[in-house]
C-alpha positions in Angstrom: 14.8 112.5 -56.1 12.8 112.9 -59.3 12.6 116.0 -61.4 9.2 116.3 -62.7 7.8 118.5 -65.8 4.6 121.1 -64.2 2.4 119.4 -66.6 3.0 116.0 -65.4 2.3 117.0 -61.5 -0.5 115.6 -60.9 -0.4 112.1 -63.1 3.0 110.7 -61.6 2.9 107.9 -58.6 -0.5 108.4 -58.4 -1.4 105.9 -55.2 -2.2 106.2 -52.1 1.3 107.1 -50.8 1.8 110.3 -49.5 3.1 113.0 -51.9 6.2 115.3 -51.5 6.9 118.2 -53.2 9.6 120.8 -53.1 9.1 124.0 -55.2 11.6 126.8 -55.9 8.2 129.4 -55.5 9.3 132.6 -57.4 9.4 136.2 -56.5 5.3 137.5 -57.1 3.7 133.6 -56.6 1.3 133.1 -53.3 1.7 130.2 -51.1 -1.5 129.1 -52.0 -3.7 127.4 -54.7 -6.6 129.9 -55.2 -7.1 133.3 -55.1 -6.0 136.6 -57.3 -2.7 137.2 -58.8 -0.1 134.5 -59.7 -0.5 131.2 -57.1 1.3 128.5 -56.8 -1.3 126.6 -59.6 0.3 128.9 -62.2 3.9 126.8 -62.0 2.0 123.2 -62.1 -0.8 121.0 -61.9 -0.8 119.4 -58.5 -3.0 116.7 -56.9 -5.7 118.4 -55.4 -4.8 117.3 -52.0 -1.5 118.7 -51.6 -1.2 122.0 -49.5 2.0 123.4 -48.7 3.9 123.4 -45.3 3.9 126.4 -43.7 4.3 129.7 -46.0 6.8 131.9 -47.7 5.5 135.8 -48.4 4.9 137.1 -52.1 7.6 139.0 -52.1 10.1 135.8 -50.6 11.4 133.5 -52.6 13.0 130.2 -52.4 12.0 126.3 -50.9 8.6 125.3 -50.6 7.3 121.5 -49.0 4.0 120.7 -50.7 2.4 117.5 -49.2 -0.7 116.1 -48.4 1.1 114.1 -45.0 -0.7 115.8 -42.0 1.4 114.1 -39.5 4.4 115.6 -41.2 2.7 119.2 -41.5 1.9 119.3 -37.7 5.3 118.4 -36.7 7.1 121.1 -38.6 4.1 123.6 -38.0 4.1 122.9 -34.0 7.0 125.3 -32.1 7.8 122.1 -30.0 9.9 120.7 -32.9 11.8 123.6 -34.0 13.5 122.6 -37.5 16.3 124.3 -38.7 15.5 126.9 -41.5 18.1 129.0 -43.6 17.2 131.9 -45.5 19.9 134.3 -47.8 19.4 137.5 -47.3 20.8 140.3 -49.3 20.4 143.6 -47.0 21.5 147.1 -47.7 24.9 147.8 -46.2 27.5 145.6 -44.8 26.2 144.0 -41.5 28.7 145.0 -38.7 30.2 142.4 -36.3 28.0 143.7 -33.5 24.6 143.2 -36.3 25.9 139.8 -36.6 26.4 139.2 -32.8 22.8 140.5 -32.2 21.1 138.6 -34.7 22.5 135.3 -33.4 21.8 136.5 -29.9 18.2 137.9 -30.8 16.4 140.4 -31.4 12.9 142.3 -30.1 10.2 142.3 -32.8 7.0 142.9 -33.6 4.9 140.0 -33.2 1.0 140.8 -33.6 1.2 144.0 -31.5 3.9 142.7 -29.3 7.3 142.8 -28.7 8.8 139.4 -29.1 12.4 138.0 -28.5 14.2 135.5 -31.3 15.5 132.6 -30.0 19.4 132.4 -31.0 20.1 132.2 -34.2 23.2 131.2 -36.5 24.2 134.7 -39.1 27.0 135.1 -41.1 28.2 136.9 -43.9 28.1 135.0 -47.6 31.5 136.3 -49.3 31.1 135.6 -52.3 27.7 136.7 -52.6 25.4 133.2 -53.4 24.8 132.5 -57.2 21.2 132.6 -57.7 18.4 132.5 -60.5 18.1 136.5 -61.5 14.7 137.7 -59.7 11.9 139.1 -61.6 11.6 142.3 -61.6 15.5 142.6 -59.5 15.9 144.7 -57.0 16.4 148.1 -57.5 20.1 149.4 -57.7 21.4 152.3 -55.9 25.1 153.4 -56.5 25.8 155.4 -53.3 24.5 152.4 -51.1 26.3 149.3 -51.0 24.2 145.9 -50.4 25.6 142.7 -49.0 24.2 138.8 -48.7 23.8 136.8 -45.0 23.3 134.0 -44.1 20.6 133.4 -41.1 19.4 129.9 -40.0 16.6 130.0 -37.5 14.3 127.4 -35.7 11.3 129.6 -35.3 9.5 130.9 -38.0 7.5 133.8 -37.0 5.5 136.3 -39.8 8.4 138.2 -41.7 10.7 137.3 -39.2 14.0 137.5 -41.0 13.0 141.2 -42.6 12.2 142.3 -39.0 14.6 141.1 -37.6 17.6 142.4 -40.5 15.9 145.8 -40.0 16.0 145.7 -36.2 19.5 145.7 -36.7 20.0 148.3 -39.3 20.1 146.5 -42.3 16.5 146.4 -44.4 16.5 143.2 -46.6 16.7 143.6 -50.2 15.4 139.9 -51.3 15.3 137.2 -49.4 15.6 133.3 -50.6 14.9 130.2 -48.2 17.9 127.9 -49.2 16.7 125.2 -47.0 14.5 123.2 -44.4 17.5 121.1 -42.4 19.0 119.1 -45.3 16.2 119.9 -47.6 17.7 122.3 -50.1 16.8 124.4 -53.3 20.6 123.6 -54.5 20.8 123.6 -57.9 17.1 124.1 -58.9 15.8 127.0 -61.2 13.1 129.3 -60.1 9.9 128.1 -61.0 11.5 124.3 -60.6 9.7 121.2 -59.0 10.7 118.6 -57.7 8.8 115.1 -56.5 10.8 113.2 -53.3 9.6 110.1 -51.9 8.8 109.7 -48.0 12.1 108.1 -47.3 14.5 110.7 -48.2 11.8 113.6 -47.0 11.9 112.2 -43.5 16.2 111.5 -43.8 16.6 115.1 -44.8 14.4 116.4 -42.4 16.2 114.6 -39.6 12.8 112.6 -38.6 13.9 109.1 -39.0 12.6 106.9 -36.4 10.2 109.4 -35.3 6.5 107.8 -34.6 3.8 109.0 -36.6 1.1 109.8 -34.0 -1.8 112.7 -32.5 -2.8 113.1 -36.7 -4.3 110.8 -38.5 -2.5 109.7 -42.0 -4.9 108.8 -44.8 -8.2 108.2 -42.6 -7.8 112.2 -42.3 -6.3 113.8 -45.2 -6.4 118.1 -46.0 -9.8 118.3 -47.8 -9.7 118.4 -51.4 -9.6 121.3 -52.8 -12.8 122.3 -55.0 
C-alpha cells in the first residue's frame, strides 16, 4: 500500500501497469473529473485515464476505487458478481429489532418508477458509534431527537439504496460513509486521503484471485482519455 501526496498523483509508477486508487471522497465532492462544483480533480492530480468504479452521491462520503482496469470495472459494475459493500450509516432514532430484521430481510424501494425488493442484507447496530473524520458542514443537531449509527453490508448497489432503504424502515439517514468494498477499507485514512495499491493486493482484497481476466479488453482497450 503506498500513501501518496495529491500533487504527486499523476507522476508515480508511471508504466503501463494498471493503476489503483482508493480515495476517502469527502462530503460536497462528485464522483467525477469534470463538471461544476467541487470533483474529484479538486483532491489530486490523477492520470488522465483513471475513472472511478461505480459512484458514491455528493452528499455520501467514504471509499472510492479509481482505476483505469476495465476488466476489473465490469466485474464489480455487472450484478452477476455481487461484491460485498458496507456503508455506516447514522439514522435518526434507534433502529428497532424488527428495522434491523427487515433491512437484512429486504425492503421494497423505489427503483426508476418501480418498486424493487433488496436482496438480504447484513445490519446491525455500531455501539460505540464509529470514530470518524468530522464532516464538513456536520449534520445538523436536534436535542429532542436522538440519532444512532448502523452498520449495513449489501451486494447490490442500486441509486441511494441505503437512504431508501433506512427510510423505508423509519429511520432517514443522517450521513452515510462507505467503510469498505470486501476487504478494501477506508480504515484509518483522513477525508480527502489517497491512496495508490498495486494489482496484487487490489485483486487479494477484493476476493478475485485466480479469477481470468476475459469479455474486456486490458490495455488494447483502455477508458478514453479524458480531454
Amino acid at each position: 500500500m503506498i500513501l501518496i501526496s495529491t500533487a504527486s498523483a499523476a507522476e508515480v509508477n508511471t508504466n503501463t501497469l494498471a493503476r489503483y486508487f482508493i480515495i476517502y471522497k469527502p462530503y460536497g465532492v462528485l464522483t467525477q473529473f469534470t463538471g461544476e462544483g467541487p470533483t474529484l480533480a479538486s483532491l489530486g492530480a490523477f492520470p488522465r485515464e483513471v475513472y472511478p468504479v461505480g459512484r458514491l452521491d455528493k452528499d455520501s462520503e467514504g471509499l472510492l476505487l479509481i482505476t483505469d482496469d476495465k476488466w476489473l470495472n465490469h466485474h464489480l459494475l455487472n450484478p452477476r458478481f455481487g461484491h460485498q459493500r458496507t456503508y455506516w450509516a447514522q439514522v435518526e432514532g434507534i433502529p428497532t429489532p424488527e428495522a434491523l430484521a427487515k433491512l437484512r430481510s429486504g425492503v421494497t424501494i423505489n427503483v426508476d418508477g418501480k418498486d424493487y425488493q433488496t436482496k438480504p442484507a447484513l445490519a446491525k447496530i455500531l455501539d460505540p458509534a464509529p470514530k470518524l473524520p468530522e464532516r464538513n458542514p456536520p449534520i445538523r443537531y436536534r436535542a429532542n431527537i436522538p440519532d444512532s449509527w448502523i452498520e449495513l453490508t449489501l451486494i447490490e448497489g442500486k441509486n441511494r439504496q441505503v437512504r431508501k432503504m433506512t427510510a423505508a424502515v423509519g429511520f432517514p439517514t443522517l450521513r452515510l460513509v462507505r467503510y469498505s468494498m470486501e476487504k478494501i477499507t477506508i480504515s484509518g485514512m483522513q477525508s480527502g486521503e489517497i491512496l495508490e495499491l498495486d494489482e496484487k493486493t487490489v485483486y487479494h482484497q477484493l476476493g478475485l484471485t485466480g479469477f481470468a481476466k476475459t469479455g474486456v479488453a486490458q490495455k488494447g482497450g483502455r477508458t478514453p482519455r479524458r480531454s
